[in-house]
N, C-alpha and C positions, 0 to 999 in steps of 0.2 A: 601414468605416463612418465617415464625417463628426461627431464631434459637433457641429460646431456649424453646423447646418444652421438655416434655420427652423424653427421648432417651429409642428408640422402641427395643422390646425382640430382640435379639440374632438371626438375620437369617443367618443359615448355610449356603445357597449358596454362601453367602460373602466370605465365611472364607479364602477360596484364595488368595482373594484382598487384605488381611491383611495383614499387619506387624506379623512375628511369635509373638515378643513379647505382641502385643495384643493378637491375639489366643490363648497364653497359660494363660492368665490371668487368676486370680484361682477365681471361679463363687462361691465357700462354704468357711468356715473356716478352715476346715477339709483339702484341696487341700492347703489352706497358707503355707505358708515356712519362718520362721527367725520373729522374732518380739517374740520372746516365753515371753519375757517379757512383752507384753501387751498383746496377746490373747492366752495364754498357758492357762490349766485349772484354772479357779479361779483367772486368772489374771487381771487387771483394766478394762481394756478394753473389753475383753471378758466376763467378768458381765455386763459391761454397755449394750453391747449388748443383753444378753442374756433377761436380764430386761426388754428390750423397754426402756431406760433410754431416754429419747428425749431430753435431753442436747446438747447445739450445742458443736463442739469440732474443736480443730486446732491440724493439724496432721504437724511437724517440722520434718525435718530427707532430707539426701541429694537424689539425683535422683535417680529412679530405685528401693526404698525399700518398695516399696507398698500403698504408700499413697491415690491416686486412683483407685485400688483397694481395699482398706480396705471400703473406700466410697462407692463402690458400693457395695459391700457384705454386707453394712448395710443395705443399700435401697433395695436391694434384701431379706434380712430376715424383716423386716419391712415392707415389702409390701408397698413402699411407691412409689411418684413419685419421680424421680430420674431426677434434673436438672444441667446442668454440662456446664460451661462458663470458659470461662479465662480471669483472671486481665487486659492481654496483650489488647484484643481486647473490654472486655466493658467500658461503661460508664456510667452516673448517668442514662439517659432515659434508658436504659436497665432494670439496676438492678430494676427500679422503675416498667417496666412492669411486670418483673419475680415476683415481690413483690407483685402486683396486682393481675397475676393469681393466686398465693398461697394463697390469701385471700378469692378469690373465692374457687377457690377447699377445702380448710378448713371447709365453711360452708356447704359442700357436704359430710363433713367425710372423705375427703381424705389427706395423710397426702403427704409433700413437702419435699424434701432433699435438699438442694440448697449447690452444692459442686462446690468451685472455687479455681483453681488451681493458683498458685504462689499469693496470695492473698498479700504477699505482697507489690503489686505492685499498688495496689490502694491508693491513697491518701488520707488525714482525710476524706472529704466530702464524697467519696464515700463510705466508711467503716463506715460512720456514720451514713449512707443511710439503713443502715443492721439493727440497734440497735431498733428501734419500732418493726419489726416482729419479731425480733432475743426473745424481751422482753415480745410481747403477744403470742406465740407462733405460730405466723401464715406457721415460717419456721425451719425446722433446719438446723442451719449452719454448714456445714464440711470446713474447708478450708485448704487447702494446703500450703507450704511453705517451702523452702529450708534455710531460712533467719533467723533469732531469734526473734521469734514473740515479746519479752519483748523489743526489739528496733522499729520493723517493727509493727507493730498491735496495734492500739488505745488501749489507757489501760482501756477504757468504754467498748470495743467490748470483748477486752479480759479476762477481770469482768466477762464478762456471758457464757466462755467459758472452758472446760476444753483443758488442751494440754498435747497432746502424741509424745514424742519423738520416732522417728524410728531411728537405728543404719543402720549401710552398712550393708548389706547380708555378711555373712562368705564363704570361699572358699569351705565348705563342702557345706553349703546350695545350693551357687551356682550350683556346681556339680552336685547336685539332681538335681535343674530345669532344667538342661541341659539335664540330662540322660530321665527324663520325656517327656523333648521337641523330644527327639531322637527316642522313644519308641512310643511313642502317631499316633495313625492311621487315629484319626481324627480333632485336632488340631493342632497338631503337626509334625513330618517328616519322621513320622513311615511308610508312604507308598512310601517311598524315601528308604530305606532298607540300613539306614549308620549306619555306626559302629564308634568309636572314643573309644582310649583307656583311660583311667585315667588318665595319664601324659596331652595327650592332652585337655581334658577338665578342667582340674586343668590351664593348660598356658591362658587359657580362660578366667576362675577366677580372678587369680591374673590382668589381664589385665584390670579387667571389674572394679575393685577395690569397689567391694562389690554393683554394680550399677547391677542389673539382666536385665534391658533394654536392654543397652550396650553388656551381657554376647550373649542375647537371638540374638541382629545381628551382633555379631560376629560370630557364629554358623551358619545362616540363610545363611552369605556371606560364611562360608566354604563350608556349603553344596552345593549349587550351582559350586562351584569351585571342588570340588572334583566330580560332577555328569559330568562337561565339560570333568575334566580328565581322568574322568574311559569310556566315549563314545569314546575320541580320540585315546583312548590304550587298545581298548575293546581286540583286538586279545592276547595280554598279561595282561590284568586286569586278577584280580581275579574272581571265577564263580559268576554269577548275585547274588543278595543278601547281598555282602559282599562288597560291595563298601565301603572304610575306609575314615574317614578323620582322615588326617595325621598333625604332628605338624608343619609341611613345609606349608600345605596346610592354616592353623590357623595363623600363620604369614604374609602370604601374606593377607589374610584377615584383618588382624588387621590394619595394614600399620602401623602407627607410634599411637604411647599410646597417649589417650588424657587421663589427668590426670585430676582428681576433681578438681576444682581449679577455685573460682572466686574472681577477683582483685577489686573488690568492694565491695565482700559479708563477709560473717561469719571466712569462712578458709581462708583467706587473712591473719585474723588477728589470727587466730589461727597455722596456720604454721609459721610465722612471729613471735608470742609465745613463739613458740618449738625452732625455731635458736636461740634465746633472751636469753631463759633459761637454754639449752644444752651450750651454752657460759659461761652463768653465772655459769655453774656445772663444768668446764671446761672437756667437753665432745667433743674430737672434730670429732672424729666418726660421731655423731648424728648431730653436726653444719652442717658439710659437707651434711649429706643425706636431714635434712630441706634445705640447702640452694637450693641445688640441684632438690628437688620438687616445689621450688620457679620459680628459672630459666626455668627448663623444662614446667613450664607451663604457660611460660609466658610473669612473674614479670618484671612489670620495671625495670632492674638492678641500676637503679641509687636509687630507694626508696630503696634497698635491700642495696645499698650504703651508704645512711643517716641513717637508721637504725643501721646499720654497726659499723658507727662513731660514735654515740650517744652511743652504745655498751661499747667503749674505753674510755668515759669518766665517763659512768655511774659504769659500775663494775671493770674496769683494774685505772682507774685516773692514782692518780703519783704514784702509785705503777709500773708502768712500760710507763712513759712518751712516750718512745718511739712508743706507740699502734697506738696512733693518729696523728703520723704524716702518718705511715705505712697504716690509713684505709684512710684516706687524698687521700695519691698515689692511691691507691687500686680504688677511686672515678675517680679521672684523669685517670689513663686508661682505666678503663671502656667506660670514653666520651671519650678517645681520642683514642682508638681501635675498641670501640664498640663489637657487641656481635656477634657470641659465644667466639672469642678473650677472650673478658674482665672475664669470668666465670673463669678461674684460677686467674685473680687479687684478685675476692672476695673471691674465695679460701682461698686463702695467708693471706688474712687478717683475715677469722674465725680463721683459725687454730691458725694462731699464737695470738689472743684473747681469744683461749679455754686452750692455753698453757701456759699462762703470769700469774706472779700472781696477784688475785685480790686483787680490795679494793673497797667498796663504800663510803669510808669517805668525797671524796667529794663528792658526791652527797646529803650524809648525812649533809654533812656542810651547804652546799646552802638551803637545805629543814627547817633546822633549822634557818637560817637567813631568809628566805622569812617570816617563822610565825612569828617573831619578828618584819621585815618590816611590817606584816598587823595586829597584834595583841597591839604594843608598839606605844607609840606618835613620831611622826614627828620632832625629837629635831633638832633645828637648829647645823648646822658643829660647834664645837669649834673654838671660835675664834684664836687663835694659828696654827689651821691648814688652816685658811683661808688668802687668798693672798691680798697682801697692794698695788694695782697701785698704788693707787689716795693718794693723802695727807688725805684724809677726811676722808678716811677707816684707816689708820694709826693711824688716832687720836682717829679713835672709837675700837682700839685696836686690828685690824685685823693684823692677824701674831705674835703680841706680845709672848713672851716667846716661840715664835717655836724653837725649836731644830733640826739644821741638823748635820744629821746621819753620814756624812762624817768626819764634824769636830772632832767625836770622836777617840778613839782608837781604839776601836773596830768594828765603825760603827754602830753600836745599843744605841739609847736613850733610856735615862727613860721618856714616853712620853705618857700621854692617846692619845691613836686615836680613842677610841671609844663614845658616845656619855655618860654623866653621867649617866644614868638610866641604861648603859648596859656595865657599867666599868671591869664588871669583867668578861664578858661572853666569852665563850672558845664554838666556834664552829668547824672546825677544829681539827679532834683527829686523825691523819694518825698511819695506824697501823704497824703491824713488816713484813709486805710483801716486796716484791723487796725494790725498792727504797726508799720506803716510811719507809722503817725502817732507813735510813739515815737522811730523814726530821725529824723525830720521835727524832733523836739523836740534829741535827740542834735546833729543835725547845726549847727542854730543852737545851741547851748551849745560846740560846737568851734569853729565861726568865729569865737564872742566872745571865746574863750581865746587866739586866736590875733591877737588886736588886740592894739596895746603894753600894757601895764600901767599906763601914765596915764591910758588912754584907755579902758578897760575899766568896763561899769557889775555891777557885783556885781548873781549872780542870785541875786533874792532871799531865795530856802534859805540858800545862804553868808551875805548877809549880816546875817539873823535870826540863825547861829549865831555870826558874829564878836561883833553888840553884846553875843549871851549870855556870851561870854567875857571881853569886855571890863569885863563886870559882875561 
C-alpha cells in the first residue's frame, strides 16, 4: 500500500468514524471561519487563491486555526492532486518518491499539492530535498508549522515561499463553529437534537483558547455525556428533542485545561517575554498571570527560577539589592519543596520585582565594558596595581607607587586603576531609584576625595564638624 497516494473524495459513509472536528472541516471558503485577514475579500491570500497563483506557501499559526484545511481548500479549488504526509513519520526515500510521482503526473497535466504538516520538523537534507521541484515547478509546496519558520525553515526553501501567519480563532468564531457543529444533520450533531446555551459554548471557547480542534472535542465529549444522561433520567428528562448540554456537563468534559504551551517551541519564549517585560513595567497583575500560564502548563519551575534571578539584576540591580537574594530563596524552595509547594515562592518573588524600583545601570555598565573589552587593545594591568612575590618582579617595578586605601583618611586614593587608553572612562552611572540614589550620593563624595587636597571643597557635614571643633 502506497501512503502517499492522493487522498480519495469524501465518502459519506465514513463520516461516523470520524472525529467531529474532521467532519465539520469547511470543504469552500465561503464555510471558513477567522483568518479574515488572509482570505476576507481582496485579502492576500484569497487573491492568491482566486489567481491560481502556484506559488508554494508556509502556513505559521498555533493548533486548530486552519492550516490544513486552508490546504485542502486550495487543492480542492485547483483541481489539483492533493498529497498530505507528516514531518513525524517521513524521510528522504519518501519525499523522493512523492517527488517522483509529481514529475510524472506533471507531464500529464496534472497538477501536485504536496502539503506537510509540522514541516518543521524535518531537518536541512530533507527540506532541501523539496528545492529542485519546489524551483521547476514539478510541486507545490504548502507546509505547515506551529514553530517560526524564519528559525525552523531553510532560508533557501523559504526564498521560494510565501508565509501566512494564522492567529487563534476568537471566542465569537469559535461559538459559530460550535453552533454549526450543533445544527448540522449531516456532518455534524444535528440528528442528536442537543441544544446548549451561549454561556455554555462561550466556557468551551475560552477553554479551547482560540484552537477550534480542541473546541469541536470538547463538545463531541459533551454530547455523548449529556445523550447517557438524558436516557438514564429519561422518565424526568425534558420531552425528546431537547436534550441540553449543560455547563456541568462541559466541565466534566473538559477535565483539566490543557493550555497552548510548548517548552521547546515559539510560546516558551514568548510567554517567558511577557513575565520579563510585565516586571520590567512593574506590572505585577500581569507577572503573576504570565508566570502562572508558565507553571500551569508545565515549565520547569527552576528555568522560570533562573529567569527570575537574571530579572533582579538585569532591571531592579542595586537599586533594590535586596531582590536577589529574595529570588535566590525563591530558587531554594522551589528545589527544596518542589512543586506545586514552590508556585507561591515564585510568586513572591515576581511580585516583589514588579514592585521594587528599577534600574538597568548595571546591566548598562557591563554592556558598555564588554564593547570596550572586544573593541579597545589588550593593555597590560599597570604596574602599580600588580603584585611583587618575587624580588625580580619588584625590581621590574611591580607594585611600585601603589597606594593602599586604608592608609588613608579617608580610605579613598588618588589612584588610576584603569588602563591609560581608558583613564577616564565612567561606566557605572546608578540612578536616583531606591538605593542606588545613595551609591549615586557615595559615588560623587569618592570622586571629590579623590581630587588634590587643594582643590577639594569640604562637604558640608565635614565642614560644619570641623568649625565645631575649631571652637
Amino acid at each position: 500500500m502506497n501512503l502517499f497516494q492522493p487522498i480519495p473524495p469524501e465518502d459519506s459513509s465514513l463520516l461516523g468514524t470520524r472525529p467531529l472536528a474532521d467532519r465539520m472541516r469547511p470543504r469552500a471558503l465561503d464555510e471558513f471561519v477567522g483568518q479574515e485577514h488572509l482570505v476576507g475579500p481582496g485579502k492576500p491570500l484569497r487573491v492568491q487563491i482566486e489567481r491560481d497563483d502556484p506559488t508554494s506557501m508556509i502556513f505559521w499559526g498555533p493548533p486548530g486555526t486552519g492550516k490544513t484545511t486552508l490546504a485542502k481548500i486550495i487543492a480542492r479549488i485547483t483541481k489539483a492532486d492533493f498529497i498530505e504526509f507528516s514531518a513525524v513519520l517521513a524521510g528522504i526515500k519518501e519525499i523522493k518518491q512523492v517527488m517522483s510521482d509529481a514529475d510524472r503526473a506533471r507531464q500529464y497535466g496534472t497538477r501536485t499539492i504536496v502539503f506537510v504538516d509540522e514541516i518543521h520538523r524535518f531537518n536541512k537534507a530533507q527540506q532541501d530535498a523539496f528545492l529542485p521541484h519546489v524551483e521547476k515547478g514539478s510541486i507545490r509546496l504548502i507546509g505547515a508549522t506551529t514553530e517560526n519558520p524564519s528559525f525552523e525553515i531553510n532560508s533557501a526553501l523559504l526564498s521560494r515561499c510565501r508565509v501566512y501567519v494564522l492567529k487563534p480563532l476568537t471566542e465569537d468564531e469559535i461559538v459559530l463553529l460550535l453552533q454549526r457543529a450543533l445544527s448540522d444533520t449531516e456532518r455534524g450533531l444535528g440528528q442528536m437534537h442537543l441544544e446548549a446555551a451561549d454561556n455554555a459554548l462561550r466556557k468551551i471557547a475560552a477553554y479551547s483558547s482560540g484552537d477550534a480542534r480542541s473546541a469541536y472535542n470538547v463538545l463531541e465529549v459533551a454530547a455523548s455525556l449529556s445523550i447517557e444522561t438524558s436516557v438514564e433520567t429519561r422518565l424526568t428528562a425534558s420531552p425528546p428533542g431537547a436534550t441540553k448540554i449543560t455547563e456541568t456537563t462541559i466541565q466534566e468534559a473538559m477535565q483539566k485545561r490543557v493550555l497552548l504551551y510548548d517548552k521547546g517551541g515559539e510560546e516558551h519564549y514568548n510567554i517567558i517575554s511577557a513575565l520579563h517585560k510585565s516586571v520590567r513595567n512593574s506590572d505585577p497583575d500581569a507577572a503573576l498571570y504570565w508566570l502562572a500560564r508558565m507553571l500551569e502548563a508545565g515549565e520547569d519551575p527552576l528555568y522560570i527560577a533562573r529567569r527570575v534571578v537574571r530579572m533582579a539584576v538585569e532591571d531592579i540591580g542595586l537599586a533594590e539589592p535586596n531582590a536577589l537574594a529574595l529570588c535566590m530563596a525563591a530558587r531554594d524552595a522551589v528545589d527544596f519543596i518542589g512543586m506545586p509547594e514552590g508556585n507561591l515562592a515564585l510568586a513572591q518573588a515576581v511580585v516583589y520585582l514588579s514592585i521594587a524600583p528599577k534600574s538597568n545601570a548595571l546591566y548598562t555598565a557591563y554592556s558598555a565594558v564588554l564593547q570596550d573589552v572586544e573593541q579597545t587593545t589588550a593593555e597590560p594591568v599597570p604596574l602599580h596595581l600588580r603584585n611583587a612575590p618575587t624580588g625580580l618582579m619588584k625590581g621590574l617595578g611591580y607594585g611600585r607607587d601603589y597606594q593602599y586605601a586604608h592608609d588613608t583618611e579617608e580610605k579613598v586614593a588618588d589612584m588610576q586603576c584603569l588602563p591609560d587608553s581608558l583613564r577616564d572612562r565612567v561606566y557605572y552611572r546608578p540612578t536616583n531609584e531606591g538605593v542606588e540614589k545613595r551609591i549615586r550620593e557615595r559615588l560623587e563624595e569618592i570622586k571629590r576625595l579623590k581630587q588634590p587636597a587643594s582643590s577639594r571643597t569640604l562637604h558640608p557635614a565635614k565642614s560644619r564638624t570641623k568649625r565645631e571643633s575649631e571652637t
